[in-house]
N, C-alpha and C positions, 0 to 999 in steps of 0.2 A: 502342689498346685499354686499357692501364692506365690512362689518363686519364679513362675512361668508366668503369672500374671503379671508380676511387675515387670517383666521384661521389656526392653524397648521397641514393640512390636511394627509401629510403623518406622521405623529407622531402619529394622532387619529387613523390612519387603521392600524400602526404600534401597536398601543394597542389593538387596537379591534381583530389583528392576535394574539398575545399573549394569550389573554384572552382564546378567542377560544381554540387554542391552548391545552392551559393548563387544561381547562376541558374536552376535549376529553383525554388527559394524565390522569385525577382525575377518571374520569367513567371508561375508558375501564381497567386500571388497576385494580380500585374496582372490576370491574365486573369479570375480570382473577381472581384474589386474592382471592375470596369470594368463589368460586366453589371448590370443593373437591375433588380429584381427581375419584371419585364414579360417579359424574355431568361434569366430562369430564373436571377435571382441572389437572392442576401438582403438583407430589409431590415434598417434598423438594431437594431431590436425584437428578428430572430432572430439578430444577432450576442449583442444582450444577454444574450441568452437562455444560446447557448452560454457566453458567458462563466461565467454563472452557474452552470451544469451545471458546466463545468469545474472552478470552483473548491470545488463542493459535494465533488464524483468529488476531485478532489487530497484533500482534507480525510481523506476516508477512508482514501485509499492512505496517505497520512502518518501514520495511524496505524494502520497496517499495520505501515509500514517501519520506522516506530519501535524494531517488535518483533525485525524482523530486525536492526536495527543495533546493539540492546540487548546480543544474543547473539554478537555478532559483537567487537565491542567486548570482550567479557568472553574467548571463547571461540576466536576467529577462526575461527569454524563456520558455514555457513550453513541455519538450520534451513529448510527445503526445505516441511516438513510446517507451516510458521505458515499456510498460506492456509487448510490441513486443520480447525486450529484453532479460527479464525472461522467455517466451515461448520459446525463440533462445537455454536458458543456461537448461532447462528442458530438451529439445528436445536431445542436445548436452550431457549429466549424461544420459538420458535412453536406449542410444546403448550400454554403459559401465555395466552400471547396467544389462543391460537385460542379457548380458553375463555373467556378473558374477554371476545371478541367475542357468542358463541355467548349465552353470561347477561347481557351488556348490559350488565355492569360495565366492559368499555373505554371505552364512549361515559360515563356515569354519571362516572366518577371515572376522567378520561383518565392524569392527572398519577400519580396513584398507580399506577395498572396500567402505567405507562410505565417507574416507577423499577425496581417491583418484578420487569416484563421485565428489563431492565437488566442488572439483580443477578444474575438467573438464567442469562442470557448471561456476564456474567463469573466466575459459581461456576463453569459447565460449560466453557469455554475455559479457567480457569486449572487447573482440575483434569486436564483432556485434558494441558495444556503441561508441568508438573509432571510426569506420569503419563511423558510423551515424555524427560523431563529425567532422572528417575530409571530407567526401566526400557533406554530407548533407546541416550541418549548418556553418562551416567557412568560403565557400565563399559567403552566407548571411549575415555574424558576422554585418553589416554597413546596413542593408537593413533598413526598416522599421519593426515594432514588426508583421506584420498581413505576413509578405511572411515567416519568420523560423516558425510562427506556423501551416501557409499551409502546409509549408515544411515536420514538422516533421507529422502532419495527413495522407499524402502522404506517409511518410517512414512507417507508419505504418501499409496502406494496402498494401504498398509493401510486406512487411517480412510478412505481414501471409500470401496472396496466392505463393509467393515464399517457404513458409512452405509447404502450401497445395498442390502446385505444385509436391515438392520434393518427401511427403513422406505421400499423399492424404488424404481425408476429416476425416478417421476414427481417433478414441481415440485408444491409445496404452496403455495396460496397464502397472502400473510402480511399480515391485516389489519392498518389503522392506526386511530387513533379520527378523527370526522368533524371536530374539531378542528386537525389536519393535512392536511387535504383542502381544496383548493382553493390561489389565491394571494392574496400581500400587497403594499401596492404602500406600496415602499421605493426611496427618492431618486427617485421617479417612475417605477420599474418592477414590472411583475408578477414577483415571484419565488414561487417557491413554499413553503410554511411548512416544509414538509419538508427544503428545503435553508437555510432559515436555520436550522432546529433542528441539521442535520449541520454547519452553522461552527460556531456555538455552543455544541454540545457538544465538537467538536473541538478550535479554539483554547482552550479551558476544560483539558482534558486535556496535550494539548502543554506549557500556562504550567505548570500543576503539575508533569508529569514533570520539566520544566526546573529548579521550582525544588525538586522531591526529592533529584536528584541533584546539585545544587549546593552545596544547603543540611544536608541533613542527613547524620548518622554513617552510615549507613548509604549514602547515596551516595556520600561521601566514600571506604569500602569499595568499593566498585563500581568507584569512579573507578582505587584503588588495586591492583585484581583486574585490570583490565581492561592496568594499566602494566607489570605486570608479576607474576603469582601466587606464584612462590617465593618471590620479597621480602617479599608483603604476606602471606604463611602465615608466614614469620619472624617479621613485627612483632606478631601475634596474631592476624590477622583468618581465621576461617571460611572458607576459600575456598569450600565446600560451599555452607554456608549462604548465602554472597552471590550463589554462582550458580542458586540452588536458587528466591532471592529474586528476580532476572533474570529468570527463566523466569517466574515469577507475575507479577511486574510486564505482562511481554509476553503473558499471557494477557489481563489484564484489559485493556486495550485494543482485547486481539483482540475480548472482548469484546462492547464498547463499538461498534467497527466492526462486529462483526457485526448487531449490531440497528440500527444506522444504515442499513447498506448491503442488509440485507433488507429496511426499514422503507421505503427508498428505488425498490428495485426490485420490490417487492412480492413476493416468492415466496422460498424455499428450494428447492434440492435437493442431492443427495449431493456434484456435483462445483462445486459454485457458490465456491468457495475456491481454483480453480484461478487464474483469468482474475486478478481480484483480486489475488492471492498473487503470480503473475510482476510483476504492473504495479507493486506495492508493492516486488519486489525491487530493478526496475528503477529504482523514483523513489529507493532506499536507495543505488544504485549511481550516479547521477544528483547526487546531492545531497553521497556523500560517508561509502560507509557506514563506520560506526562514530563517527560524528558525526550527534548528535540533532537539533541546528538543522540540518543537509543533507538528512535523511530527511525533515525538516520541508518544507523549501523542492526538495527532491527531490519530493516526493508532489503539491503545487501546480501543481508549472512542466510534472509528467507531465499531471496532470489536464490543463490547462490546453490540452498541445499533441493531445491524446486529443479536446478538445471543438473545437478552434478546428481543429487542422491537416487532417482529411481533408477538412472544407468550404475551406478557404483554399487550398489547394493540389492538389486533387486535382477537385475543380468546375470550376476553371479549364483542366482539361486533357478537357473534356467522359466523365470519369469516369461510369458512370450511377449507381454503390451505393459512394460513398467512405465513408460511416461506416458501414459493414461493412470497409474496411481498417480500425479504428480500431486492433485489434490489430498488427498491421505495423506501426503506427506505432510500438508501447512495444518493438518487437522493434528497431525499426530505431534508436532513442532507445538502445537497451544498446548498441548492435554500435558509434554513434556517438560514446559517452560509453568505452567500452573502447579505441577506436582513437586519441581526440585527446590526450582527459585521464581515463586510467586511476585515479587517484585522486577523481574526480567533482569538483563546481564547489567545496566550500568542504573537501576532502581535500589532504592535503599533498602527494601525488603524488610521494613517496618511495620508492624502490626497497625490498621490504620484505628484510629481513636474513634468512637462513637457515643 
């Protein structure tokens, strides 16, 4: 009996989850792969396809997670209420939009009604995240880690029945100009303009955040807040103000995602920051949160298993509605990335000190 007690009990189930694991990965994939699209498989066309969704879908989540790792990084907080955010900066672009459809000014002059959307999604997400930074979590900043993460779950059912309050349970939908409508055919495939506009606005944002906080005094602040705050209030720096700066940085992204990812799935509504908002913690946790390039390649690798894994794995096991699990999938991505390597793929996975 003491032989069997010392044994290394959670390493063996930690292998034997593995194992598992990876042959239900080996079959159900065989079993997708092997069928013809005649026997109810897919063809090459709509693997591309998925791919492509995937990595539009990552794009976004990435700069979701951006915002949680931002905060987190600074704070070691998890603001709960960021998905609320980008419903705030959607909701705030689709009065603008909706008019400018309605007057013909979106079709007429797409590019300008695109930025001027934009803007108006980022004024109303960074002023929501600020508003959440000052009124929510600062006079917590000293509390214990379990009352700012109350806190922010709380602000988060606030802002959506305060949505729903506002402007009620229904979806709006959210025009695009006819410009974005339709596809292009890029390296030989149909993509849609919609999801190259969301890489390319994305990777554009990501290179920059990258090189703000690399390059400039103030990120250099950031960097310094985030190693450690007492030190860096001694050497002169604002603590306030560089968290205060944090908070808007992660709005305007929110943003940014928000009109991407309503422009993408055409509608608004109150709780539309929910789904989003978990999947983007997820790819933040996945990646390495508190590290910007993990949130990065976190939000990707999630898209990625969001568009490819319920057809690749769950078709093959005569599933009939697999991307309706797509959610189970980002659940089971946390539960997976918690249990192997708690620090995510490019986190140190350091025991943290208390």
């Amino acid at each position: 009996m003491s032989r069997i007690e010392r044994l290394p009990w959670r390493r063996i189930i930690l292998i034997a989850l593995s194992i598992a694991l990876a042959t239900l990965f080996v079959v159900g994939s065989f079993e997708t792969l092997s069928k013809s699209p005649a026997e109810g498989g897919y063809s090459s066309a709509t693997w591309a396809g998925f791919v492509i969704d995937g990595i539009a879908l990552g794009a976004i989540y990435a700069l979701i997670a951006l915002g949680y790792t931002l905060v987190y990084g600074i704070l070691r907080m998890i603001n709960f209420a960021h998905g609320d955010v980008v419903m705030a900066g959607a909701f705030g672009s689709f009065f603008f939009l909706d008019a400018y459809a309605k007057s013909g000014f979106l079709n007429r002059h797409p590019i300008v009604a695109l930025l001027i959307v934009t803007a108006v999604a980022i004024v109303v997400s960074m002023a929501v995240a600020l508003l959440l930074e000052r009124l929510a979590y600062r006079p917590l900043r000293n509390a214990p880690r379990l009352v700012p993460l109350i806190t922010a779950i709380g602000a988060s059912i606030f802002l959506e029945n305060a949505f729903r309050g506002f402007f009620g349970p229904q979806a709006y939908g959210y025009p695009k100009p006819d410009v974005l409508v339709g596809n292009t055919i890029l390296l030989g495939l149909e993509v849609p303009r919609i999801r190259i506009l969301v890489f390319v606005v994305a990777a554009i944002c990501m290179l920059a955040l990258q090189a703000f906080v690399s390059r400039t005094r103030t990120g250099r602040s950031m960097r310094a807040v985030a190693q450690d705050r007492e030190i860096a209030s001694l050497m002169g720096i604002d603590v306030d103000r560089v968290i205060s700066i944090t908070f808007a940085i992660g709005g305007v992204l929110a943003g940014i995602a928000a009109m991407l990812y309503a422009s993408t799935y055409e509608q608004v509504r109150f709780d539309m920051g929910f789904r989003p908002g978990i999947a983007a913690f997820t790819a933040a946790v996945l990646g390495g949160i508190g590290s910007i390039g993990g949130a990065a390649l976190g939000g990707f690798l999630l898209g990625l298993l969001q568009a490819l894994g319920p057809s690749l794995l769950l078709s093959g096991f005569g599933i009939p509605s697999p991307f309706q699990l797509k959610d189970a999938f980002t659940f089971l991505v946390l539960v997976l990335v918690l249990v192997f390597r708690p620090g995510g793929l490019l986190g140190t996975g350091e025991r943290e000190k208390v």
